[in-house]
N, CA and C atoms of all chains as a GROMACS GRO file, in nm:
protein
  378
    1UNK      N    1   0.083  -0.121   0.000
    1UNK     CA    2   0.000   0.000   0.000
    1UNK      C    3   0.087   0.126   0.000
    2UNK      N    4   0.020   0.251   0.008
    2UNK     CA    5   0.069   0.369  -0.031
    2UNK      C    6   0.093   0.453   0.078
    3UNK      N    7   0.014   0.391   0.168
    3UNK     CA    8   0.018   0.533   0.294
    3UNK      C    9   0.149   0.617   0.286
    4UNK      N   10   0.146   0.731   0.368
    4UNK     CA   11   0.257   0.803   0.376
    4UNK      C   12   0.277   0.834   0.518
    5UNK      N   13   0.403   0.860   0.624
    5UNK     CA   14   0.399   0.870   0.735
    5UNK      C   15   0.382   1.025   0.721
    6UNK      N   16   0.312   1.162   0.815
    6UNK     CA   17   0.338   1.273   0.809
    6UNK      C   18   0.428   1.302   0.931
    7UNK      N   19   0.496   1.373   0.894
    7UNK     CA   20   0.582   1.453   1.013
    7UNK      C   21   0.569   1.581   1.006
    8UNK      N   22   0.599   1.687   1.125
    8UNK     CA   23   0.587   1.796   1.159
    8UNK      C   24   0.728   1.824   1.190
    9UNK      N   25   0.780   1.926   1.135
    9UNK     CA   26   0.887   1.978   1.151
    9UNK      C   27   0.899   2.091   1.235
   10UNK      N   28   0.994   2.106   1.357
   10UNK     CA   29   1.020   2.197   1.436
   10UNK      C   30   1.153   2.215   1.492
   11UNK      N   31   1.208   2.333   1.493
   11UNK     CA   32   1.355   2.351   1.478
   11UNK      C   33   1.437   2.224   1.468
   12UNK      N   34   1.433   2.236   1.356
   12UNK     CA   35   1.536   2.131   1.302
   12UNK      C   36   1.481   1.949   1.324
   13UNK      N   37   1.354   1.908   1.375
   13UNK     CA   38   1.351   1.790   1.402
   13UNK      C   39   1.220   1.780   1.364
   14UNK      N   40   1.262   1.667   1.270
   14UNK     CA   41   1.122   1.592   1.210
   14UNK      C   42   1.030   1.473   1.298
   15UNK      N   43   0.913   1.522   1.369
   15UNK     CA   44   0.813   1.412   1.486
   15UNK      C   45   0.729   1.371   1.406
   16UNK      N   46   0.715   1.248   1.405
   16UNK     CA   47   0.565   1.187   1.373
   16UNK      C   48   0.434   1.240   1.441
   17UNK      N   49   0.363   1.277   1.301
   17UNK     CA   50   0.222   1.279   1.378
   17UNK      C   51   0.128   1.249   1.311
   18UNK      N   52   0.104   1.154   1.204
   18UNK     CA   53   0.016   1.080   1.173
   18UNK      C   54   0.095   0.963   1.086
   19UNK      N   55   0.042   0.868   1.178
   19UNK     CA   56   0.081   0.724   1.091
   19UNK      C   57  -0.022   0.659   0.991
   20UNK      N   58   0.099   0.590   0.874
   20UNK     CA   59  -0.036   0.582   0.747
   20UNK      C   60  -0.144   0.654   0.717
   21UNK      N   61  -0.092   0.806   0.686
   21UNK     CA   62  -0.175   0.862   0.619
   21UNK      C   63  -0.235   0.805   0.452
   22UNK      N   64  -0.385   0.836   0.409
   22UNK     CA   65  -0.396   0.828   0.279
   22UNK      C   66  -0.424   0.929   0.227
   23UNK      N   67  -0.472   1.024   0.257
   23UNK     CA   68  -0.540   1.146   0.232
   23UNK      C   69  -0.528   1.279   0.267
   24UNK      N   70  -0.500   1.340   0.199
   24UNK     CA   71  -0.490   1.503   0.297
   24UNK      C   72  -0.513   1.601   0.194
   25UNK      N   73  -0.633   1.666   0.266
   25UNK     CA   74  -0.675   1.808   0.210
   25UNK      C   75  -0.714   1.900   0.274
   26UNK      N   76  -0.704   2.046   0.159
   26UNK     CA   77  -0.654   2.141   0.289
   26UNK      C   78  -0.801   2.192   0.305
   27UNK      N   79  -0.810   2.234   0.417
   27UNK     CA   80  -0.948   2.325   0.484
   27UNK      C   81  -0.920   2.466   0.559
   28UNK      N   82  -0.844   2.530   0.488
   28UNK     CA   83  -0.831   2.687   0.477
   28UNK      C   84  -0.640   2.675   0.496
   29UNK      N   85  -0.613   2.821   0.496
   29UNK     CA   86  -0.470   2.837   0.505
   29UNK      C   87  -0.378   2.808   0.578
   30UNK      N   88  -0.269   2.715   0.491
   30UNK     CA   89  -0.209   2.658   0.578
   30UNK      C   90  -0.275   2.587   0.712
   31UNK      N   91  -0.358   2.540   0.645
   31UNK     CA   92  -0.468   2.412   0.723
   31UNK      C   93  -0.492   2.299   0.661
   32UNK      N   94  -0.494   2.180   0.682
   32UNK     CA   95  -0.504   2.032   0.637
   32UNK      C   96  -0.525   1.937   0.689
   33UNK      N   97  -0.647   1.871   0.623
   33UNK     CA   98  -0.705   1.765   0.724
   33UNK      C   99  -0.643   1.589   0.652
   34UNK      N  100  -0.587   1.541   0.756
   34UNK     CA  101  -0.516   1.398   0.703
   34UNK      C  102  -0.631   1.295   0.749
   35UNK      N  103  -0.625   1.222   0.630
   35UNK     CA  104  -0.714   1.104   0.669
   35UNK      C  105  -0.630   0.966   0.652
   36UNK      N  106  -0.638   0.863   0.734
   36UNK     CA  107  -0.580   0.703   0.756
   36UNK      C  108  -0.685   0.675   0.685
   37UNK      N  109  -0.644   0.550   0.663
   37UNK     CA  110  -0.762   0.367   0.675
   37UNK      C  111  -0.863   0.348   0.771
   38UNK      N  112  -0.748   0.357   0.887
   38UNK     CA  113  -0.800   0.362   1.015
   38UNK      C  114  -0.792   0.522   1.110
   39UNK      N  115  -0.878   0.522   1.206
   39UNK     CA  116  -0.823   0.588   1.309
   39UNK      C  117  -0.892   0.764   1.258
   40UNK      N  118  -0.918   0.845   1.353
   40UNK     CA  119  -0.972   0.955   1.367
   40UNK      C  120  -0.889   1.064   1.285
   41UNK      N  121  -0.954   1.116   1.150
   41UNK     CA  122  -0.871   1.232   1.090
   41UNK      C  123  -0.838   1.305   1.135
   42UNK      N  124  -0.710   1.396   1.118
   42UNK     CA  125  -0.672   1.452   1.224
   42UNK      C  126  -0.616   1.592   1.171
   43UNK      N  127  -0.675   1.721   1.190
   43UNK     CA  128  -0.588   1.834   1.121
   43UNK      C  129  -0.504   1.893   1.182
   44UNK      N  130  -0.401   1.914   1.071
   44UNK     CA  131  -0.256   2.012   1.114
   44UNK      C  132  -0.224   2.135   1.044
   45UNK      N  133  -0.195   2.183   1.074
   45UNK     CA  134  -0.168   2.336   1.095
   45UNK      C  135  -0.020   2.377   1.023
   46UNK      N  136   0.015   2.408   0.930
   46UNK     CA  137   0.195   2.432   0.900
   46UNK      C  138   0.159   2.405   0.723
   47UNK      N  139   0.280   2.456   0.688
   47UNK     CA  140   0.341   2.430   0.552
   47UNK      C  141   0.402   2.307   0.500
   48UNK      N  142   0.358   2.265   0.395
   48UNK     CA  143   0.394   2.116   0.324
   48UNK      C  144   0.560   2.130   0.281
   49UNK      N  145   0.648   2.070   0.319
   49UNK     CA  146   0.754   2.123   0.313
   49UNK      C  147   0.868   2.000   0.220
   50UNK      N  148   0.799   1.826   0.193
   50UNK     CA  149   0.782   1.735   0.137
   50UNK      C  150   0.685   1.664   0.131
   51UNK      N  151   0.709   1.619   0.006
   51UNK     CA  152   0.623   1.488  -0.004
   51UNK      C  153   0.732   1.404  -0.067
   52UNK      N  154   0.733   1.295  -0.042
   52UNK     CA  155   0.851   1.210  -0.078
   52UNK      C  156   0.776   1.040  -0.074
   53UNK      N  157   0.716   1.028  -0.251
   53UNK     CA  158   0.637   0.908  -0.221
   53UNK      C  159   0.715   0.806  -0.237
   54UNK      N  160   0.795   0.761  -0.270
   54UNK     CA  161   0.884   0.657  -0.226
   54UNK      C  162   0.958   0.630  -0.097
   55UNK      N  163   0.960   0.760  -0.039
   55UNK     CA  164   1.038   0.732   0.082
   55UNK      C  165   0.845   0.695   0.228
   56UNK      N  166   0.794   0.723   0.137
   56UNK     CA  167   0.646   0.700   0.252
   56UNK      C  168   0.652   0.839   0.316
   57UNK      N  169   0.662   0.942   0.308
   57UNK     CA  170   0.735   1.011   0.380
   57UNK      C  171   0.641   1.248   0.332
   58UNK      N  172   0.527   1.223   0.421
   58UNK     CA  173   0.500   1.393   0.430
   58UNK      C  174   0.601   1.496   0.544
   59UNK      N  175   0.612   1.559   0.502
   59UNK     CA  176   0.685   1.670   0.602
   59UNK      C  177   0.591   1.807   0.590
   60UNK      N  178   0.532   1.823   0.715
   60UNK     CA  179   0.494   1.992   0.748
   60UNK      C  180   0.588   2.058   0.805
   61UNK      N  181   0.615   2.175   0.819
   61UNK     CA  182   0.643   2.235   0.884
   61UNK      C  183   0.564   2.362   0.946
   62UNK      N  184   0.597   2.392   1.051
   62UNK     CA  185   0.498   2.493   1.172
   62UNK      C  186   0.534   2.596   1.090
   63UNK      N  187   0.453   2.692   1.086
   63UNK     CA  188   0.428   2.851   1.084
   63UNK      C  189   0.537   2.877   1.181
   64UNK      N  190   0.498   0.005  -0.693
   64UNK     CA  191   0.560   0.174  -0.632
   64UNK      C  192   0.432   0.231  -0.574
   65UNK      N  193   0.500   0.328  -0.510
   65UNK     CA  194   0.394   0.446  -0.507
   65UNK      C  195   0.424   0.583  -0.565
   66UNK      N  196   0.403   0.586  -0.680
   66UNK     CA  197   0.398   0.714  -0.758
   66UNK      C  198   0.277   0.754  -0.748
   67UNK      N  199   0.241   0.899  -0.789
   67UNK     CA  200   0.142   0.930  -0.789
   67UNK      C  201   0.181   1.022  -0.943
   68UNK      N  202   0.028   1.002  -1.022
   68UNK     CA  203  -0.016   1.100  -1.119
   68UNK      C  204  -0.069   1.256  -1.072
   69UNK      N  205   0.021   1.357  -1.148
   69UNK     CA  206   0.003   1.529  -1.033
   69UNK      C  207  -0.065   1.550  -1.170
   70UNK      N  208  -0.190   1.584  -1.104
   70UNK     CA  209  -0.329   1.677  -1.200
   70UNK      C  210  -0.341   1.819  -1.152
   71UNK      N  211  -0.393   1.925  -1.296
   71UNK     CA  212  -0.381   2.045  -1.245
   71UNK      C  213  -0.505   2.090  -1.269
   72UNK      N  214  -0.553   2.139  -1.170
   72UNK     CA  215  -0.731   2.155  -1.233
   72UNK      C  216  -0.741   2.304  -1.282
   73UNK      N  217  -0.840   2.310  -1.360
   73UNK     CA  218  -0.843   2.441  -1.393
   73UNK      C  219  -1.014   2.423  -1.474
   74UNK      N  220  -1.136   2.557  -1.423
   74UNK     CA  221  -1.265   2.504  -1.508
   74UNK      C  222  -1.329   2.377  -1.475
   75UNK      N  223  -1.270   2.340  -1.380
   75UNK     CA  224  -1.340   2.212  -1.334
   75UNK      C  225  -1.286   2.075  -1.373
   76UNK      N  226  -1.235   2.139  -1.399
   76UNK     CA  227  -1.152   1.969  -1.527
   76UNK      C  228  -1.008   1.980  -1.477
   77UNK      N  229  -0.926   1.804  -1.439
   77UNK     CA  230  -0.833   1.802  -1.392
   77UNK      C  231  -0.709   1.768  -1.535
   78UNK      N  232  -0.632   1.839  -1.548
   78UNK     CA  233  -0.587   1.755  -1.628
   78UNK      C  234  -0.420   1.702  -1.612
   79UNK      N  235  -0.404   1.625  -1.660
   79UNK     CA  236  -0.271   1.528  -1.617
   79UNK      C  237  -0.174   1.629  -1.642
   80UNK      N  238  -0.097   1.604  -1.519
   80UNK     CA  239   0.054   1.741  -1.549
   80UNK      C  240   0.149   1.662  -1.554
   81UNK      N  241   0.180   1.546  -1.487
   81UNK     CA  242   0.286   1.488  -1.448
   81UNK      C  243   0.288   1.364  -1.410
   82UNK      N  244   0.361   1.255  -1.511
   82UNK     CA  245   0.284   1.078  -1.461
   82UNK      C  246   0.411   1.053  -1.353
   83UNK      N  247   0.324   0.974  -1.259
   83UNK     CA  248   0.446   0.935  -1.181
   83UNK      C  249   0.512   0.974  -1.122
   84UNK      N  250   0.491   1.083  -1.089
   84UNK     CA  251   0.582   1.136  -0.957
   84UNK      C  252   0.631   1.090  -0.842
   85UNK      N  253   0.771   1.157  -0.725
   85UNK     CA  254   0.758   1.069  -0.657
   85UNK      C  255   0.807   1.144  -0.540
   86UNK      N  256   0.839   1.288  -0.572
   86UNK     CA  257   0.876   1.365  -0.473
   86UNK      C  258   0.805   1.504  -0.533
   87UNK      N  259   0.742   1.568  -0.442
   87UNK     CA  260   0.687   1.695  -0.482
   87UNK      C  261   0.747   1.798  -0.374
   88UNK      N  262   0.821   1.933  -0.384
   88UNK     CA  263   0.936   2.032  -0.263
   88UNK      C  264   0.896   2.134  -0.296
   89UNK      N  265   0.829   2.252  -0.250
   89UNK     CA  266   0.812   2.361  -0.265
   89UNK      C  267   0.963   2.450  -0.263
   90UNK      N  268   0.937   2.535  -0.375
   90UNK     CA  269   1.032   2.597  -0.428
   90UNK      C  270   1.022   2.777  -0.403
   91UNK      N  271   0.893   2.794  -0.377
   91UNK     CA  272   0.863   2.937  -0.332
   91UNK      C  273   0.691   2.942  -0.306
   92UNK      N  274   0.653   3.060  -0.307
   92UNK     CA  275   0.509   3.079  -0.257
   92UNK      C  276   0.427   3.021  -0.373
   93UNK      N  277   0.339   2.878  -0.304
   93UNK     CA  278   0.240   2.837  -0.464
   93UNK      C  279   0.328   2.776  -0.570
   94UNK      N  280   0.455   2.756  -0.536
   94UNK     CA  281   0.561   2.685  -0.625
   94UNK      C  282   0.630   2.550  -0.600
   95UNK      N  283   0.602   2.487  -0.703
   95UNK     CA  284   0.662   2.358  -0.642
   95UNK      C  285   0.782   2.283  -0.756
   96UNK      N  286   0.846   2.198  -0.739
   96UNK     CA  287   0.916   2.092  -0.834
   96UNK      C  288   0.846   1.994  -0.832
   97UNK      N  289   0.843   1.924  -0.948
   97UNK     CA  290   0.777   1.747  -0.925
   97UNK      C  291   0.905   1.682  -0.996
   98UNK      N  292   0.975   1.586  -0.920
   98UNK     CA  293   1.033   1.475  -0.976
   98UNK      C  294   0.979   1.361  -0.955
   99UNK      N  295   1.031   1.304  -1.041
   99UNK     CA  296   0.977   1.161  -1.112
   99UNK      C  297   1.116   1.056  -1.083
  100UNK      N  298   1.098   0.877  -1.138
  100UNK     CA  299   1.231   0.838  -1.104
  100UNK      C  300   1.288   0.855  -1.269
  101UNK      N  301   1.216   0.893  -1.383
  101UNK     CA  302   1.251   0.894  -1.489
  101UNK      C  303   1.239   1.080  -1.543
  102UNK      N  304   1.317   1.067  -1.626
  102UNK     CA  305   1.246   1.223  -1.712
  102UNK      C  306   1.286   1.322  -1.614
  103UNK      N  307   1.212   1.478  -1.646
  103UNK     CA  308   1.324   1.619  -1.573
  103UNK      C  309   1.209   1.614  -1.469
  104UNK      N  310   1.248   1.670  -1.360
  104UNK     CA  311   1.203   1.768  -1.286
  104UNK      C  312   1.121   1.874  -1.358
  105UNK      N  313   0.976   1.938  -1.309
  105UNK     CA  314   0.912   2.001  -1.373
  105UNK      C  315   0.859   2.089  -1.242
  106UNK      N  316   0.867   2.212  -1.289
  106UNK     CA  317   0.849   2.329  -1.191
  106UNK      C  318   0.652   2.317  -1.210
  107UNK      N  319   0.596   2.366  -1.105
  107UNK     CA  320   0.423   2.392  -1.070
  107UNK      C  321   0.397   2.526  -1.006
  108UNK      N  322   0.308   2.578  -1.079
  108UNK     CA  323   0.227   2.690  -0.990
  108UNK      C  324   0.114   2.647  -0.974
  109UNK      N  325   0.054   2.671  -0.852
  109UNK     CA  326  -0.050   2.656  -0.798
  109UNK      C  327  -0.033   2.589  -0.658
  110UNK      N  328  -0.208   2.568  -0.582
  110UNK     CA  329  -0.222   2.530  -0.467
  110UNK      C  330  -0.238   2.370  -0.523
  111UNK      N  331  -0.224   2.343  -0.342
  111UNK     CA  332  -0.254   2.160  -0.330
  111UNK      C  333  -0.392   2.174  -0.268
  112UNK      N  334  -0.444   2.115  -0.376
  112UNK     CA  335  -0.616   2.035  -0.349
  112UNK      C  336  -0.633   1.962  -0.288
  113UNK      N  337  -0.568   1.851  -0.352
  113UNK     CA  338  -0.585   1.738  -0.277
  113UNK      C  339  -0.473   1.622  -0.243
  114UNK      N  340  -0.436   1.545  -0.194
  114UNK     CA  341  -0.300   1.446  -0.182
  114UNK      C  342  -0.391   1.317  -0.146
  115UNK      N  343  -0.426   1.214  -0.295
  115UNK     CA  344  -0.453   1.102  -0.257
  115UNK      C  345  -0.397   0.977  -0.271
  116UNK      N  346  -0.324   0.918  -0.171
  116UNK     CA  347  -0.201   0.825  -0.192
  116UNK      C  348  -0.230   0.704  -0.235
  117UNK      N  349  -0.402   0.647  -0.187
  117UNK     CA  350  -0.423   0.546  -0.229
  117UNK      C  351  -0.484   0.524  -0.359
  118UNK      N  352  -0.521   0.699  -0.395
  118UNK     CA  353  -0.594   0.664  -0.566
  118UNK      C  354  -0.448   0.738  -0.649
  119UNK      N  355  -0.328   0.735  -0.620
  119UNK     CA  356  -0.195   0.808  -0.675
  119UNK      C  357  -0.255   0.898  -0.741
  120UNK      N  358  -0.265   0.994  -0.663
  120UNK     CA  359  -0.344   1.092  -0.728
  120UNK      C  360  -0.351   1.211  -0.625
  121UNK      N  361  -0.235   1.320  -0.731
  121UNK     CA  362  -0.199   1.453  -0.658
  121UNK      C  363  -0.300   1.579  -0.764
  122UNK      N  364  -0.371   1.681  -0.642
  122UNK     CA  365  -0.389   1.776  -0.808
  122UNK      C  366  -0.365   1.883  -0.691
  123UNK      N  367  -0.328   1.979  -0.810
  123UNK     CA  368  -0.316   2.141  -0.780
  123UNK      C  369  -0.439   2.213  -0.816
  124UNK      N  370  -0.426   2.344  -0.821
  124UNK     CA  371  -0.515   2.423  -0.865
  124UNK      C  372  -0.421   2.553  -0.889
  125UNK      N  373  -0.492   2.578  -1.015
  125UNK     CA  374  -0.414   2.713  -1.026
  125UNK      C  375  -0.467   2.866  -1.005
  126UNK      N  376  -0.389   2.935  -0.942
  126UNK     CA  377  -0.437   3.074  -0.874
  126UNK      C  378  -0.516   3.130  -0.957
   0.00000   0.00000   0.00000
Protein backbone atom coordinates (compact mmCIF):
# COMPACT_ATOMS: atom_id res chain seq x y z
CA UNK A 1 0.00 0.00 0.00
CA UNK A 2 0.69 3.69 -0.31
CA UNK A 3 0.18 5.33 2.94
CA UNK A 4 2.57 8.03 3.76
CA UNK A 5 3.99 8.70 7.35
CA UNK A 6 3.38 12.73 8.09
CA UNK A 7 5.82 14.53 10.13
CA UNK A 8 5.87 17.96 11.59
CA UNK A 9 8.87 19.78 11.51
CA UNK A 10 10.20 21.97 14.36
CA UNK A 11 13.55 23.51 14.78
CA UNK A 12 15.36 21.31 13.01
CA UNK A 13 13.51 17.90 14.02
CA UNK A 14 11.22 15.92 12.10
CA UNK A 15 8.13 14.12 14.86
CA UNK A 16 5.65 11.87 13.73
CA UNK A 17 2.22 12.79 13.78
CA UNK A 18 0.15 10.80 11.73
CA UNK A 19 0.81 7.24 10.91
CA UNK A 20 -0.36 5.82 7.47
CA UNK A 21 -1.75 8.62 6.19
CA UNK A 22 -3.96 8.28 2.79
CA UNK A 23 -5.41 11.46 2.32
CA UNK A 24 -4.90 15.03 2.97
CA UNK A 25 -6.75 18.08 2.10
CA UNK A 26 -6.54 21.41 2.89
CA UNK A 27 -9.48 23.25 4.84
CA UNK A 28 -8.31 26.87 4.77
CA UNK A 29 -4.69 28.37 5.05
CA UNK A 30 -2.09 26.58 5.77
CA UNK A 31 -4.68 24.12 7.23
CA UNK A 32 -5.04 20.32 6.37
CA UNK A 33 -7.05 17.65 7.24
CA UNK A 34 -5.16 13.99 7.03
CA UNK A 35 -7.14 11.04 6.69
CA UNK A 36 -5.80 7.03 7.56
CA UNK A 37 -7.62 3.67 6.75
CA UNK A 38 -8.00 3.62 10.15
CA UNK A 39 -8.23 5.89 13.09
CA UNK A 40 -9.72 9.55 13.67
CA UNK A 41 -8.71 12.32 10.90
CA UNK A 42 -6.72 14.52 12.23
CA UNK A 43 -5.88 18.34 11.21
CA UNK A 44 -2.56 20.12 11.14
CA UNK A 45 -1.68 23.36 10.95
CA UNK A 46 1.95 24.32 9.00
CA UNK A 47 3.41 24.30 5.52
CA UNK A 48 3.94 21.16 3.24
CA UNK A 49 7.54 21.23 3.13
CA UNK A 50 7.82 17.35 1.37
CA UNK A 51 6.23 14.88 -0.04
CA UNK A 52 8.51 12.10 -0.78
CA UNK A 53 6.37 9.08 -2.21
CA UNK A 54 8.84 6.57 -2.26
CA UNK A 55 10.37 7.32 0.82
CA UNK A 56 6.45 7.00 2.52
CA UNK A 57 7.35 10.11 3.80
CA UNK A 58 5.00 13.93 4.30
CA UNK A 59 6.85 16.70 6.02
CA UNK A 60 4.94 19.92 7.48
CA UNK A 61 6.43 22.35 8.84
CA UNK A 62 4.98 24.93 11.72
CA UNK A 63 4.28 28.51 10.84
CA UNK B 1 5.60 1.74 -6.31
CA UNK B 2 3.94 4.46 -5.07
CA UNK B 3 3.98 7.14 -7.58
CA UNK B 4 1.42 9.30 -7.89
CA UNK B 5 -0.17 11.00 -11.19
CA UNK B 6 0.03 15.29 -10.33
CA UNK B 7 -3.29 16.77 -12.00
CA UNK B 8 -3.81 20.45 -12.45
CA UNK B 9 -7.31 21.55 -12.33
CA UNK B 10 -8.43 24.41 -13.93
CA UNK B 11 -12.65 25.04 -15.08
CA UNK B 12 -13.40 22.12 -13.34
CA UNK B 13 -11.52 19.69 -15.27
CA UNK B 14 -8.33 18.02 -13.93
CA UNK B 15 -5.87 17.55 -16.28
CA UNK B 16 -2.71 15.28 -16.17
CA UNK B 17 0.54 17.41 -15.49
CA UNK B 18 2.86 14.89 -14.48
CA UNK B 19 2.84 10.77 -14.61
CA UNK B 20 4.46 9.34 -11.81
CA UNK B 21 5.82 11.36 -9.57
CA UNK B 22 7.58 10.69 -6.57
CA UNK B 23 8.76 13.65 -4.73
CA UNK B 24 6.87 16.95 -4.82
CA UNK B 25 9.35 20.32 -2.63
CA UNK B 26 8.12 23.61 -2.65
CA UNK B 27 10.32 25.97 -4.29
CA UNK B 28 8.63 29.37 -3.32
CA UNK B 29 5.09 30.79 -2.57
CA UNK B 30 2.40 28.37 -4.65
CA UNK B 31 5.61 26.85 -6.25
CA UNK B 32 6.61 23.58 -6.42
CA UNK B 33 9.16 20.92 -8.34
CA UNK B 34 7.77 17.47 -9.25
CA UNK B 35 10.33 14.75 -9.76
CA UNK B 36 9.77 11.61 -11.12
CA UNK B 37 12.31 8.37 -11.04
CA UNK B 38 12.51 8.94 -14.89
CA UNK B 39 12.46 12.23 -17.12
CA UNK B 40 13.24 16.19 -15.73
CA UNK B 41 12.03 17.68 -12.86
CA UNK B 42 9.12 20.01 -13.73
CA UNK B 43 8.50 23.29 -11.91
CA UNK B 44 4.23 23.92 -10.70
CA UNK B 45 2.27 26.90 -9.90
CA UNK B 46 -0.50 26.55 -7.98
CA UNK B 47 -2.22 25.30 -4.67
CA UNK B 48 -2.54 21.60 -3.30
CA UNK B 49 -6.16 20.35 -3.49
CA UNK B 50 -5.85 17.38 -2.77
CA UNK B 51 -3.00 14.46 -1.82
CA UNK B 52 -4.53 11.02 -2.57
CA UNK B 53 -2.01 8.25 -1.92
CA UNK B 54 -4.23 5.46 -2.29
CA UNK B 55 -5.94 6.64 -5.66
CA UNK B 56 -1.95 8.08 -6.75
CA UNK B 57 -3.44 10.92 -7.28
CA UNK B 58 -1.99 14.53 -6.58
CA UNK B 59 -3.89 17.76 -8.08
CA UNK B 60 -3.16 21.41 -7.80
CA UNK B 61 -5.15 24.23 -8.65
CA UNK B 62 -4.14 27.13 -10.26
CA UNK B 63 -4.37 30.74 -8.73
Amino acid sequence: MCESNVFIKSEEKEVLFYKEAVKIIPVGEDEFVIEGLLGEPQKISGKIKEINLIGHKIVFEKK
